[in-house]
C-alpha positions in Angstrom: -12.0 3.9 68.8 -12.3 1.6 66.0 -10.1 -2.0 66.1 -9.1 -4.3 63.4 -9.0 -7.9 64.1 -7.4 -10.6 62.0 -7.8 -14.3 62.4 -6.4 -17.2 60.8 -5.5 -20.7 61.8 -2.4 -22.3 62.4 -2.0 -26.2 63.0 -5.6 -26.6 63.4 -5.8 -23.5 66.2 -6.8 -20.2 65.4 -5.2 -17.3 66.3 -6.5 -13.5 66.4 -4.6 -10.7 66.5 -6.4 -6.9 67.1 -4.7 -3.7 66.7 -6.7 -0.3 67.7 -7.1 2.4 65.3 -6.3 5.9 66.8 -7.6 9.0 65.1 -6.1 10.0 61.9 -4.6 6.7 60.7 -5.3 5.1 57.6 -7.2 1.7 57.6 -5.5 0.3 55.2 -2.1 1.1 56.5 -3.0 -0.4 60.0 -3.8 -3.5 58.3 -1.0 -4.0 55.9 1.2 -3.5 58.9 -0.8 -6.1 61.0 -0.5 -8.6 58.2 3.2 -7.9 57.7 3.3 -8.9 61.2 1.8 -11.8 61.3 2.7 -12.7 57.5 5.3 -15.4 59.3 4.2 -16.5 62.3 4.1 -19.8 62.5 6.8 -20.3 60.1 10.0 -21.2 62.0 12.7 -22.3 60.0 10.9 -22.3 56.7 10.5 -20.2 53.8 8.6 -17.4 54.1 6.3 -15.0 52.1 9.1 -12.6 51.7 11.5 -14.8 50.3 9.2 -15.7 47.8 8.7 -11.8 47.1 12.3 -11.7 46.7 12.6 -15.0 44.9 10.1 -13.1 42.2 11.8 -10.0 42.2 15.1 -11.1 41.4 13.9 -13.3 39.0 11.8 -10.4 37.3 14.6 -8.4 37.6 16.7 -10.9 35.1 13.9 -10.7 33.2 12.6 -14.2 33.6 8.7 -14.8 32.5 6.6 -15.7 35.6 5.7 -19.1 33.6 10.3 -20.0 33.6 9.9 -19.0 37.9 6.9 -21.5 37.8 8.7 -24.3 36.0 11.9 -23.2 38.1 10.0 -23.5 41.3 7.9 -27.3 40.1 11.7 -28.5 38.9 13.1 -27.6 42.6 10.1 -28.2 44.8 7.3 -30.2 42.7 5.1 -27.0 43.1 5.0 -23.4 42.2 1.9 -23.0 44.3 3.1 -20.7 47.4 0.7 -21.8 49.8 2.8 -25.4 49.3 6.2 -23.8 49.8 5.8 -21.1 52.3 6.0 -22.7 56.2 6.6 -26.1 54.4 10.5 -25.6 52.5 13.5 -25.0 54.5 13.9 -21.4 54.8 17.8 -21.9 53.7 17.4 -24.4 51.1 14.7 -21.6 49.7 17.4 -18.9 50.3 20.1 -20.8 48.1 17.7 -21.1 45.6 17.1 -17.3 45.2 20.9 -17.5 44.7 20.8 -19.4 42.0 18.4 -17.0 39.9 22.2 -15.3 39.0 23.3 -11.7 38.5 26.5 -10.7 40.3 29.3 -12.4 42.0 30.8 -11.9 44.9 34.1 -10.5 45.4 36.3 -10.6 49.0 35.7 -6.8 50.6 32.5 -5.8 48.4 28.9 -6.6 48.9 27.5 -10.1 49.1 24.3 -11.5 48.3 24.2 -11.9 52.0 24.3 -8.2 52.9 21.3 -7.8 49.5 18.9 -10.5 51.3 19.5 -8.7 54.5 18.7 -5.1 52.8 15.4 -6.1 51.0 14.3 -8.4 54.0 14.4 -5.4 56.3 12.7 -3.0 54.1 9.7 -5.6 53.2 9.4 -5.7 56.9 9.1 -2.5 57.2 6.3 -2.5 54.6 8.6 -1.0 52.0 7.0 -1.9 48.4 9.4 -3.2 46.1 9.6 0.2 43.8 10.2 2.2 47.4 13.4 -0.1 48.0 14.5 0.9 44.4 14.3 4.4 44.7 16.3 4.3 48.0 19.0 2.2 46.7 19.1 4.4 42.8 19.6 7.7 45.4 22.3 5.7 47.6 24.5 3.8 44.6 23.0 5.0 41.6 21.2 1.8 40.9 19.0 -0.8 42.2 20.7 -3.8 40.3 22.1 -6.7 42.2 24.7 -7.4 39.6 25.7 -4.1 39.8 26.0 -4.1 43.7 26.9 -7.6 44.7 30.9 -7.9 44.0 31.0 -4.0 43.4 30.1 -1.9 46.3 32.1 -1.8 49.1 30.9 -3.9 51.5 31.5 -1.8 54.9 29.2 1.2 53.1 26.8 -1.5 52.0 26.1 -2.2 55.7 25.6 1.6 56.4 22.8 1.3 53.9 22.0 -1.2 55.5 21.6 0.2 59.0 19.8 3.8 57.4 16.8 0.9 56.3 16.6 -0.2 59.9 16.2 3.0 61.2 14.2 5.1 58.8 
């Protein structure tokens, strides 16, 4: 058997993590899903890689340039430089700023921007790529856009949607 470790350091320790590779899997799949794993240890209460995935997405999504996320992210945090923000921002403050980025608005009994954090943070967990989580939200609702979910959808079938992420 073949096994894959992965070391990094964290506050001046380093850790190692090893995963075996049984027959048949693919490498690289083994070791996108050990660095998913350990993409946040470490982290706590801070921002994380994924919310800056998401940050970027939803900001691509309303068409912003990737220099007007960099100027947004230097006017917020003095740095667009992820290494600076990730474990080092307040995981909240960084989730409030993704809301800002705009697109729906909530409406009592429909989806929230809660419930659309909670989908795409499961599914990036899950190693979903961003394009996967489109697909399976255009073949649930007909579309993948937050403006057109957030405020819209009902928010009780939201959360089955929801649920069928966690357990696909």
């Amino acid at each position: 058997m073949t096994k894959i470790i992965i070391s990094f350091s964290i506050d001046n320790k380093t850790v190692s993590v090893e995963q075996e590779i049984k027959t048949g899997e693919d490498l690289k799949e083994v070791i996108e899903r050990l660095l998913l794993e350990i993409e946040n240890i470490g982290v706590g209460d801070k921002a994380t890689s994924g919310q800056m995935r998401a940050l970027y997405g939803k900001a691509l999504d309303q068409a912003w340039s990737k220099e007007k996320i960099k100027e947004f992210l230097e006017a917020k945090f003095g740095t667009s430089d992820e290494n600076e923000i990730v474990g080092k921002v307040d995981r909240f403050e960084f989730s409030r700023l993704i809301d800002e980025i705009g697109g729906a608005i909530e409406i009592p009994g429909k989806a929230t921007f809660a419930q659309m954090r909670t989908l795409w943070g499961k599914a990036l967990d899950k190693g979903w790529s961003r394009e996967k989580v489109r697909k399976f939200l255009e073949e649930k609702l007909g579309t993948s856009r937050e403006e057109e979910i957030v405020g819209k959808i009902d928010k009780d079938t939201f959360s089955y949607i929801i649920d069928e992420v966690e357990n696909i």
